[in-house]
BAVO-859795 format. One record per residue: residue in one letter; x, y, z of N, C-alpha, C in turn. Coordinates in steps of 0.1 Angstrom, whole numbers, plus 5000, padded with zeros to 4 digits. Example, Ala and Ser with C-alpha at 12.3 -4.5 7.8 and 13.67 -1.06 7.14 Angstrom:
A,5132,4943,5078,5123,4955,5078,5132,4967,5078
S,5128,4978,5071,5137,4989,5071,5129,5000,5079
This chain:
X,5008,4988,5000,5000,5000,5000,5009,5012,5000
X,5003,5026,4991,5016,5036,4994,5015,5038,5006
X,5021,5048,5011,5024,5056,5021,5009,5070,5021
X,5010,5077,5028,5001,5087,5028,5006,5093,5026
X,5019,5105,5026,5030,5111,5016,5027,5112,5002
X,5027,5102,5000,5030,5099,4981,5014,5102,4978
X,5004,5111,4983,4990,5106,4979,4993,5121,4972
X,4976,5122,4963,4978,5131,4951,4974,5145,4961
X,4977,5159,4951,4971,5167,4959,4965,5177,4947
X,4959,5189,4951,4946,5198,4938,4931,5196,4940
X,4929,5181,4939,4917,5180,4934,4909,5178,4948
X,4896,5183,4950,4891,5188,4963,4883,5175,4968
X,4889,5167,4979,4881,5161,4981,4866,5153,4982
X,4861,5144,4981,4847,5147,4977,4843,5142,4993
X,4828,5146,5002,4825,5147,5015,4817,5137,5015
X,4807,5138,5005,4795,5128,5010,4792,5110,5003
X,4784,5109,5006,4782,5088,5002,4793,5084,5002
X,4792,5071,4995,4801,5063,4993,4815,5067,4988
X,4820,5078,4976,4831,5081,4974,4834,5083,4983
X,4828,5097,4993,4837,5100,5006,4840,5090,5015
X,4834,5081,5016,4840,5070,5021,4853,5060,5016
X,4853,5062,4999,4862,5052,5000,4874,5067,4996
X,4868,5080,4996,4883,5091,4995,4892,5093,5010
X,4882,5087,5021,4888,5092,5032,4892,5078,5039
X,4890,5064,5034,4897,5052,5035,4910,5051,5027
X,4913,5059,5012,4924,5062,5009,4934,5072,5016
X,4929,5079,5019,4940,5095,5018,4938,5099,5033
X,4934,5092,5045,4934,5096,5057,4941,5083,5064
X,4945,5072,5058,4950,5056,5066,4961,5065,5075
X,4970,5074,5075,4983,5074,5086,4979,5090,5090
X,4969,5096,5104,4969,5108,5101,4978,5111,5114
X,4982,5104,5117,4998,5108,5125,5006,5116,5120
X,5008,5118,5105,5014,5122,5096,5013,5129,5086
X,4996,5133,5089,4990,5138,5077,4991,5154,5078
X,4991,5160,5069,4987,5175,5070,4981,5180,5054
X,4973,5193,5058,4963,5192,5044,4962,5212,5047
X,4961,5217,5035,4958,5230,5034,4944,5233,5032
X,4939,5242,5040,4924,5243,5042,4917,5249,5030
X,4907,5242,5027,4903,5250,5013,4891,5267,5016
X,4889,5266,5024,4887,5278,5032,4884,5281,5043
X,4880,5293,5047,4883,5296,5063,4873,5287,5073
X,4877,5281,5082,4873,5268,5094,4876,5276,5105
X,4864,5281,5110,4868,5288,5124,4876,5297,5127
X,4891,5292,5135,4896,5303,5137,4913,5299,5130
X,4909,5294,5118,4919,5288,5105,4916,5294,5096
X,4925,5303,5088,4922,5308,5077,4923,5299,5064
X,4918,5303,5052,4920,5296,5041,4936,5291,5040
X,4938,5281,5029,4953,5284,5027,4964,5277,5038
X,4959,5277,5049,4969,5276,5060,4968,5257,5061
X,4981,5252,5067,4979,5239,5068,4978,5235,5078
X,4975,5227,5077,4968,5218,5095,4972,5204,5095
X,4969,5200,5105,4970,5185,5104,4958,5179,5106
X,4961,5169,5104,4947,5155,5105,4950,5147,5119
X,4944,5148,5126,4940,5134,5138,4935,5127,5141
X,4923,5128,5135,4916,5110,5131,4902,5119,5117
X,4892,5113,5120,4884,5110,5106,4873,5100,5111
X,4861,5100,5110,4851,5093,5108,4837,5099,5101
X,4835,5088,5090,4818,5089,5087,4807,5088,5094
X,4800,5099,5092,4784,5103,5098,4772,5094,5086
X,4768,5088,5094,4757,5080,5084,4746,5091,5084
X,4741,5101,5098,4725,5108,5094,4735,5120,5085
X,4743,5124,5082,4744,5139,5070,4751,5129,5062
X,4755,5116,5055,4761,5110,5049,4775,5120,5047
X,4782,5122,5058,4795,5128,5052,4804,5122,5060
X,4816,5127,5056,4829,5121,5065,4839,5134,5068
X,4840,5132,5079,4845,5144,5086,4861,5143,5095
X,4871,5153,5092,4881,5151,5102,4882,5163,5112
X,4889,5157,5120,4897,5166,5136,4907,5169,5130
X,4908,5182,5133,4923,5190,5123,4928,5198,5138
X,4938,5202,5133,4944,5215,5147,4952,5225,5139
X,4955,5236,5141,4965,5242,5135,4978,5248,5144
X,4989,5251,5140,5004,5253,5146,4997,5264,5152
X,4988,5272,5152,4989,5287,5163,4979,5280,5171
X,4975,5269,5174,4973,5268,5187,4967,5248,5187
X,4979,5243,5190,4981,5228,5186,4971,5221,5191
X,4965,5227,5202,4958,5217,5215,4944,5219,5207
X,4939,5228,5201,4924,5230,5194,4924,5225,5188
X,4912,5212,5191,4912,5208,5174,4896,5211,5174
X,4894,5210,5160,4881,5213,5153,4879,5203,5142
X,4861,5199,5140,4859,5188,5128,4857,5194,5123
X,4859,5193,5109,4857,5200,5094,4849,5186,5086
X,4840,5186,5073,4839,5181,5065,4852,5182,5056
X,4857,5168,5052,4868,5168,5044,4865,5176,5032
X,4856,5182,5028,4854,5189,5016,4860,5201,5021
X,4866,5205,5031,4874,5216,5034,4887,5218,5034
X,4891,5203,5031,4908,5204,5031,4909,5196,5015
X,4924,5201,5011,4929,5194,4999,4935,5185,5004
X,4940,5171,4990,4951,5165,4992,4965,5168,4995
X,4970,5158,5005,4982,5167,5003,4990,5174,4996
X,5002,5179,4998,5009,5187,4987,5023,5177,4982
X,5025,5171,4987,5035,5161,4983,5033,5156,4967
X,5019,5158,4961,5021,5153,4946,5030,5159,4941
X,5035,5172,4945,5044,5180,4933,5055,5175,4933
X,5064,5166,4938,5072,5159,4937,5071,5142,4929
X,5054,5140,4924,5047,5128,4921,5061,5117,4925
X,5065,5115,4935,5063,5105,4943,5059,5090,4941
X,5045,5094,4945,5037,5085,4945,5032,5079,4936
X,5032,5085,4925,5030,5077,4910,5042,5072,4905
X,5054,5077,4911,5062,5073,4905,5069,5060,4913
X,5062,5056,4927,5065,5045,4931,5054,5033,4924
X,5044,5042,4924,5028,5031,4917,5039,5021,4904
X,5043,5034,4896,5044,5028,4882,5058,5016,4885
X,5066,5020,4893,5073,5014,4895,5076,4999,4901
X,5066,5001,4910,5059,4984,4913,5053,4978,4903
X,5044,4986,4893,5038,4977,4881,5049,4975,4874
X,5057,4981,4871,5067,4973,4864,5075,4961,4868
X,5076,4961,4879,5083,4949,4889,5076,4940,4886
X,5061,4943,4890,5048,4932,4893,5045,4924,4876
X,5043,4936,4868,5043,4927,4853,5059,4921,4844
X,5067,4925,4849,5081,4920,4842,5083,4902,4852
X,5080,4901,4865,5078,4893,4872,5066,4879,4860
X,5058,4888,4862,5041,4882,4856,5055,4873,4839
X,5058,4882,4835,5062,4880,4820,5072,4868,4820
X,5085,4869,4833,5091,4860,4829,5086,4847,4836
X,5078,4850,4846,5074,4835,4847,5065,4828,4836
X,5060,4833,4832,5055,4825,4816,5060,4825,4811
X,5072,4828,4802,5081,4830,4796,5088,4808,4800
X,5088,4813,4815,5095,4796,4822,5091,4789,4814
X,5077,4785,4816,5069,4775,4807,5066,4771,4795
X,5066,4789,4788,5062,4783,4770,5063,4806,4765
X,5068,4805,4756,5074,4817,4752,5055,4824,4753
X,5063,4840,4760,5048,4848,4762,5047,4858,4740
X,5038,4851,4735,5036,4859,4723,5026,4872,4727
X,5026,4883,4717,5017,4895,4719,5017,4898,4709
X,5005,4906,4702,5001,4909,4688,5003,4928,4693
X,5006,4936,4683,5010,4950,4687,4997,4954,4679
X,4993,4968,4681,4983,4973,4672,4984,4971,4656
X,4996,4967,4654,5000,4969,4636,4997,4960,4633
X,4994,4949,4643,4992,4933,4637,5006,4927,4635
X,5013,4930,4644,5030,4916,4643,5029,4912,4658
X,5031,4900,4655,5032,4893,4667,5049,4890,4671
X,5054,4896,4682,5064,4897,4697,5063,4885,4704
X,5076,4881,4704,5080,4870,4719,5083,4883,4728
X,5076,4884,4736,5078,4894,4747,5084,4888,4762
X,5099,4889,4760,5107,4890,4768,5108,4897,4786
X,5100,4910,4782,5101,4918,4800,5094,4930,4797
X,5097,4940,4812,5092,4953,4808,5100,4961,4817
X,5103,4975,4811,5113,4984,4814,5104,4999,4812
X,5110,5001,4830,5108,5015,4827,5113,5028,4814
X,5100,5032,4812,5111,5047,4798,5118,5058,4806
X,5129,5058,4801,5135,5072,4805,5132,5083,4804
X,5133,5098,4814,5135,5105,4809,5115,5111,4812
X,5110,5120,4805,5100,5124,4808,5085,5123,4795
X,5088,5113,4791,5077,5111,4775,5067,5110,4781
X,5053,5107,4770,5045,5103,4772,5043,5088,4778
X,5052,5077,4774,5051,5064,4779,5061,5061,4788
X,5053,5056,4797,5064,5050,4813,5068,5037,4809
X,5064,5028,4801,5067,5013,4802,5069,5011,4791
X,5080,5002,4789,5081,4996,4774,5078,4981,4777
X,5069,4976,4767,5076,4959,4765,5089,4958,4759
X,5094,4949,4761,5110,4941,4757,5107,4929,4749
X,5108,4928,4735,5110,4915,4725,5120,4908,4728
X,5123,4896,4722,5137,4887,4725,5149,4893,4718
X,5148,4904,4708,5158,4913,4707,5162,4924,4715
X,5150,4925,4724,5157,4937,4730,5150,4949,4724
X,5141,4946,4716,5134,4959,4711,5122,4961,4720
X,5125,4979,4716,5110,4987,4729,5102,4981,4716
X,5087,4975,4718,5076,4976,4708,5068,4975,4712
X,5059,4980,4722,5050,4979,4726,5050,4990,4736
X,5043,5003,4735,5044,5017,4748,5034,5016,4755
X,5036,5022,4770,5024,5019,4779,5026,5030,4786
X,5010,5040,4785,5012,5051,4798,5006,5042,4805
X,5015,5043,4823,5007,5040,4835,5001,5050,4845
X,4992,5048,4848,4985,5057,4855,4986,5049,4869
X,4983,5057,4884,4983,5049,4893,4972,5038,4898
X,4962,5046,4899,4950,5041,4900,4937,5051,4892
X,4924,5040,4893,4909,5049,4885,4906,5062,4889
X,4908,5055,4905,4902,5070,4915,4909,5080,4915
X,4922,5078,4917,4932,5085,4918,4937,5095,4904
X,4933,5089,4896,4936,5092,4881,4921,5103,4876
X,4924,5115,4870,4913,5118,4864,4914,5129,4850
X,4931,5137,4852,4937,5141,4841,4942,5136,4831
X,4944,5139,4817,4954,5128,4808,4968,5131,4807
X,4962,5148,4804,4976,5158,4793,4975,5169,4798
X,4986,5175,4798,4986,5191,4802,4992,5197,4785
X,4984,5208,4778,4984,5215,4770,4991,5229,4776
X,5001,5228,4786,5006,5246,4787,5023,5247,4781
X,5024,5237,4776,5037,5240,4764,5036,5245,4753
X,5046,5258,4751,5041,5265,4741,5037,5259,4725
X,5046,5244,4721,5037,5241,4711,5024,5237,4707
X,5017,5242,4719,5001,5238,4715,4992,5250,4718
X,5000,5263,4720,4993,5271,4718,4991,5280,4704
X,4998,5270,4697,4988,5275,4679,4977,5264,4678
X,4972,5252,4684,4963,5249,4675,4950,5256,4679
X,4944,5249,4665,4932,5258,4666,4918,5257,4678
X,4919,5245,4684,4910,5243,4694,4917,5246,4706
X,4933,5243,4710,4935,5258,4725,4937,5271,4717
X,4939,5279,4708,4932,5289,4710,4917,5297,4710
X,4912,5290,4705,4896,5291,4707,4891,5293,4720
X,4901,5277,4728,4894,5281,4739,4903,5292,4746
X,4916,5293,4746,4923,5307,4751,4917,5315,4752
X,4909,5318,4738,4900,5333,4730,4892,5336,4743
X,4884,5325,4742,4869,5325,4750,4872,5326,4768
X,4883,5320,4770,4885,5319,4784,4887,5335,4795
X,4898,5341,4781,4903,5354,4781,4889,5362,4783
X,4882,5364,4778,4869,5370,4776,4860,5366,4789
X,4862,5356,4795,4852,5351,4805,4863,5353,4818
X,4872,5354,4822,4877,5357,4836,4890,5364,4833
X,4892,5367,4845,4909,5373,4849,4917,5361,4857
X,4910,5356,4862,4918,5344,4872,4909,5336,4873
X,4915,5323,4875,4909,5312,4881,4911,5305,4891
X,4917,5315,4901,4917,5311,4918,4902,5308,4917
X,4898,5298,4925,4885,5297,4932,4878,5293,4920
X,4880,5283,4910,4874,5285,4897,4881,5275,4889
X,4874,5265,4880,4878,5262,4865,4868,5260,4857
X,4872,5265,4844,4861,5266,4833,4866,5251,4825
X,4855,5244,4814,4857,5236,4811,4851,5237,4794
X,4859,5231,4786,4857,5231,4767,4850,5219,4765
X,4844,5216,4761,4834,5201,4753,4843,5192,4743
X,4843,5184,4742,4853,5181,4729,4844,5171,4725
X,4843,5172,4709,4839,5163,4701,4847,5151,4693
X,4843,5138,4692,4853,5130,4686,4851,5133,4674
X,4842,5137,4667,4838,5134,4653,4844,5152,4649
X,4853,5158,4656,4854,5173,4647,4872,5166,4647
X,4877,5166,4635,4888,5165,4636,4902,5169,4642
X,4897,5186,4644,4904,5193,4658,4905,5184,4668
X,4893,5184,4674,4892,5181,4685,4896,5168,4692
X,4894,5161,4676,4897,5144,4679,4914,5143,4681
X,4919,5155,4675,4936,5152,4674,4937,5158,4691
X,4937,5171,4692,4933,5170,4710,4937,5157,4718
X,4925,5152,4719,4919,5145,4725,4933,5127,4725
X,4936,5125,4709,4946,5114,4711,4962,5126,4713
X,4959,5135,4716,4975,5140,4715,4978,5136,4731
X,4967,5144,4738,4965,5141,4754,4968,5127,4757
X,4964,5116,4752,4958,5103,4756,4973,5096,4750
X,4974,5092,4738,4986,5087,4738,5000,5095,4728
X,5001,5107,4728,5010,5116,4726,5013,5125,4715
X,5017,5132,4713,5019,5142,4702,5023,5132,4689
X,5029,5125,4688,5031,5116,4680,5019,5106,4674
X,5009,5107,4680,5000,5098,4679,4996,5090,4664
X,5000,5103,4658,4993,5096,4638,5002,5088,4634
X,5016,5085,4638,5027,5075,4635,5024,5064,4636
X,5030,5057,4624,5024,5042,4621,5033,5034,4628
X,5046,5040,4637,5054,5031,4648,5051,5034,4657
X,5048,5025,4666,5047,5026,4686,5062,5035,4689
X,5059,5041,4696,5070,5050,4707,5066,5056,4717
X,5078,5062,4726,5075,5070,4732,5067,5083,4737
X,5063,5083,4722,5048,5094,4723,5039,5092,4712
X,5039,5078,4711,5026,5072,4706,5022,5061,4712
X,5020,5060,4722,5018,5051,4729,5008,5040,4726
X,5008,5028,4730,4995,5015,4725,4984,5020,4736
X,4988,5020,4745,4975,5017,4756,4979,5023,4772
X,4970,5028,4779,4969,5034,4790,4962,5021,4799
X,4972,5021,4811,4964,5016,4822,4966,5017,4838
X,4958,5019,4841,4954,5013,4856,4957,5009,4864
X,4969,5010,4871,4974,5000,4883,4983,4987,4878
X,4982,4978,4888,4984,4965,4884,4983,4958,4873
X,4994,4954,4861,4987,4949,4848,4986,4932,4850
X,4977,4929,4843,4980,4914,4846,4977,4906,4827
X,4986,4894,4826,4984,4885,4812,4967,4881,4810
X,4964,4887,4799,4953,4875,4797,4951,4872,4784
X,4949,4859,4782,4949,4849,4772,4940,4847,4760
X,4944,4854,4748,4935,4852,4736,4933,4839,4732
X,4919,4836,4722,4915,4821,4722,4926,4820,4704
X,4937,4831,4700,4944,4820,4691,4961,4824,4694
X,4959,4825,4710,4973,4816,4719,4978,4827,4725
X,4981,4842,4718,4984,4854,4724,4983,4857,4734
X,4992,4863,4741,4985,4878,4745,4980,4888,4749
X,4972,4896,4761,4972,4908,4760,4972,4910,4776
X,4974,4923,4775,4968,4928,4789,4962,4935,4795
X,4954,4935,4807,4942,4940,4813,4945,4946,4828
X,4939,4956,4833,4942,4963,4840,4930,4966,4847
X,4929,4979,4858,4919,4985,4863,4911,4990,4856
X,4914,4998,4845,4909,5004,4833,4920,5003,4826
X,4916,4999,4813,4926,4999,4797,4921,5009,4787
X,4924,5019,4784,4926,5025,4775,4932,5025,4764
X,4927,5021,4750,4936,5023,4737,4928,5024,4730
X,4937,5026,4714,4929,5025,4701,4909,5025,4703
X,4909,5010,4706,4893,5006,4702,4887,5012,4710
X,4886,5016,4723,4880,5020,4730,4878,5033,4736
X,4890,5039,4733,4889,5058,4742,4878,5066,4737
X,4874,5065,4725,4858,5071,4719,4847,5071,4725
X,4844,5056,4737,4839,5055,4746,4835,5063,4756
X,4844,5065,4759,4841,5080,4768,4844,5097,4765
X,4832,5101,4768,4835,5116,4764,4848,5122,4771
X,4853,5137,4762,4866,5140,4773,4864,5159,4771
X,4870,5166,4777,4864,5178,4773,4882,5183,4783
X,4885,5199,4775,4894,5206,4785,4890,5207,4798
X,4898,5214,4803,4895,5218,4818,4910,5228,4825
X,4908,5240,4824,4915,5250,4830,4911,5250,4846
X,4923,5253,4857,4920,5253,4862,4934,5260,4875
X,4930,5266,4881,4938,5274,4889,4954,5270,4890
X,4969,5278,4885,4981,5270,4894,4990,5284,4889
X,4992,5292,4901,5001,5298,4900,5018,5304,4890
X,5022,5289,4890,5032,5290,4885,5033,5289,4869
X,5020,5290,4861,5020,5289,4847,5006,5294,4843
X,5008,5296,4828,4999,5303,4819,4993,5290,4812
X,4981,5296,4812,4973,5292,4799,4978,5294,4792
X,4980,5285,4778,4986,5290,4767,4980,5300,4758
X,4984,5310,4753,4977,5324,4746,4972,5335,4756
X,4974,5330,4767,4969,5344,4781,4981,5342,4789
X,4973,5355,4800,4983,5359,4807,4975,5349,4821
X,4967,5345,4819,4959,5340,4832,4964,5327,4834
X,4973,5326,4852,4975,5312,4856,4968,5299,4857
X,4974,5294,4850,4965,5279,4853,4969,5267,4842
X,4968,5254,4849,4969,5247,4839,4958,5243,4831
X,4964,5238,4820,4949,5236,4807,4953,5220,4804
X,4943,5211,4808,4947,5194,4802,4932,5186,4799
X,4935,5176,4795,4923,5168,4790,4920,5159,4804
X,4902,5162,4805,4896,5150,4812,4888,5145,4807
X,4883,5133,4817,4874,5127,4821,4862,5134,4818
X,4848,5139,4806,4840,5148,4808,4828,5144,4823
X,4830,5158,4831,4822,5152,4841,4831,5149,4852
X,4842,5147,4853,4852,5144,4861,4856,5156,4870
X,4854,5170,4871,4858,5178,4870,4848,5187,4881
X,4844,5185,4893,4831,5188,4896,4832,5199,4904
X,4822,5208,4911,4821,5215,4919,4811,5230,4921
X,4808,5235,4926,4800,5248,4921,4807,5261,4910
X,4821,5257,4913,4827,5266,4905,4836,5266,4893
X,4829,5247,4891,4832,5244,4871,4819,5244,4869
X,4826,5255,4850,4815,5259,4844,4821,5253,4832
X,4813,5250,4821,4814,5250,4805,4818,5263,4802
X,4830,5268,4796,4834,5278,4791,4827,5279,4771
X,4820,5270,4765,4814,5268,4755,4803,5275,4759
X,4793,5270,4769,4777,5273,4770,4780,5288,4777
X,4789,5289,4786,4791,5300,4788,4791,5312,4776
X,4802,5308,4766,4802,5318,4754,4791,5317,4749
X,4785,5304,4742,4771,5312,4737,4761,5317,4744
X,4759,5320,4757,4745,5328,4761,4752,5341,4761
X,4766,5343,4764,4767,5357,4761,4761,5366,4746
X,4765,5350,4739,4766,5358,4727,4753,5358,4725
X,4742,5350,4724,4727,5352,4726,4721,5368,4733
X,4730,5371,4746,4726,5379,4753,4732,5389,4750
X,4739,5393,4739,4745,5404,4731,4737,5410,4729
């Protein structure tokens, strides 16, 4: 299990039913240790300020889950907050934690590969249609789109794999704030429109719709998912085959192959499946690309993204323009 350290931080906890239950069975296991920045002011805690955690329990009559926090100006007070008050920790900026996740799946599936390997050689069909004696798997160097390579009995990368840590945990794909994606034509559009609807997005993220069927939007959408490279007819490091989920594990096609399955798999046949839309969203240290307004700009989950203060930056633009 990680550590509570390595857990993600940004995205605002959720309080009530069952998620808050299984968000506060994740991200509260060691609160010996825990500390969290308050998402606004709690008594006699200002926004901003960090506190610690000292225990945590769910209320079945308000279906919420609530912790005892204290702060350094006065240790011995503690106060319950609904966890929708505090963020994850801040330790993701060092991702850590994803980067021990991916790191055990690699252990865990190179393990998985050569023990079959013992018994009778592991085959794999790649998207192109060639079938690989697949030898192992190896972390990628360096900072690409793909963390994992398969290994052939040559020693060839052929097979790319983004890993993600977990479902829950996971809900971004891509970050679009490098300056070469502030010419295409769907982040400036939305730049245009975002520019036009705020000055900041402290306390705020606006959200773009994406369509699979507009060709813009579709390139978007696989640049995010498996890499700027994506229309290349060779697997690499930024075109990756498939996105997954945690722990991978072998499973056996009925003509002898190959493949593998995860918490969630993402690739080719499938990502159309789910809608995905931008999402700007408050961070100091960077621009939207084409403004001057802090924040990062990446592809989600549509709907992933929740709160009173995400809005559709689309529906937004047209009732303005209706209301012109």
């Amino acid at each position: 299990m990680l550590k509570f350290t390595q857990i993600i931080n940004e995205v605002k906890m959720t309080s009530t039913g069952s998620e808050g239950q299984r968000h506060a069975k994740q991200y509260l296991t060691n609160p010996e240790t825990a500390t969290y920045k308050t998402v606004s002011k709690v008594e006699h805690i200002p926004a901003g300020e960090t506190v610690k955690v000292h225990s945590h329990y769910y209320d079945d009559k308000t279906n919420t889950t609530y912790a005892s926090i204290s702060h350094s100006s006065d240790p011995s007070k503690k106060i319950t907050v609904p966890i929708s008050k505090l963020h994850k920790p801040m330790e993701r900026a060092s991702g850590h934690g994803r980067r021990e996740a991916e790191n055990v799946a690699i252990a865990d599936l190179h393990k998985k590969i050569q023990a079959h390997n013992a018994k009778k050689p592991l085959m794999m069909t790649d998207r192109f249609g060639k079938i690989h004696h697949i030898v192992g798997a190896e972390q990628v160097s360096g900072n690409p789109k793909a963390d994992i390579a398969l290994v052939n009995n040559k020693g060839e990368h052929v097979i790319h794999i983004s890993h993600k840590k977990s479902e829950i945990s996971h809900q971004g794909y891509g970050a679009f704030n490098s300056k070469e994606n502030e010419s295409h034509p769907v982040i400036k559009d939305f730049s245009n429109k975002l520019s036009a609807d705020v000055d900041t997005l402290k306390g705020k993220s606006r959200t773009y719709t994406l369509n699979h069927n507009d060709k813009k939007h579709s390139d978007i959408i696989k640049r995010a998912l498996f890499g700027r490279a994506h229309s290349d007819s060779k697997s690499s490091t930024e075109n990756v085959d498939e996105i997954h989920h945690g722990l991978m594990n072998l499973k056996r096609n009925s003509d002898g192959t190959h493949s593998l399955t995860s918490e969630k798999k993402v690739d080719r046949s499938n990502y159309q499946k789910q809608n995905f839309e931008l999402v700007a969203k408050n961070a100091p240290d960077r621009n939207i690309p084409g403004t001057k307004i802090k924040g990062i700009l990446g592809l989600w989950a549509k709907g992933s993204r929740k709160g009173r203060d995400v809005k559709s930056i689309s529906e937004e633009f047209i009732l303005k323009v209706v209301n012109a």
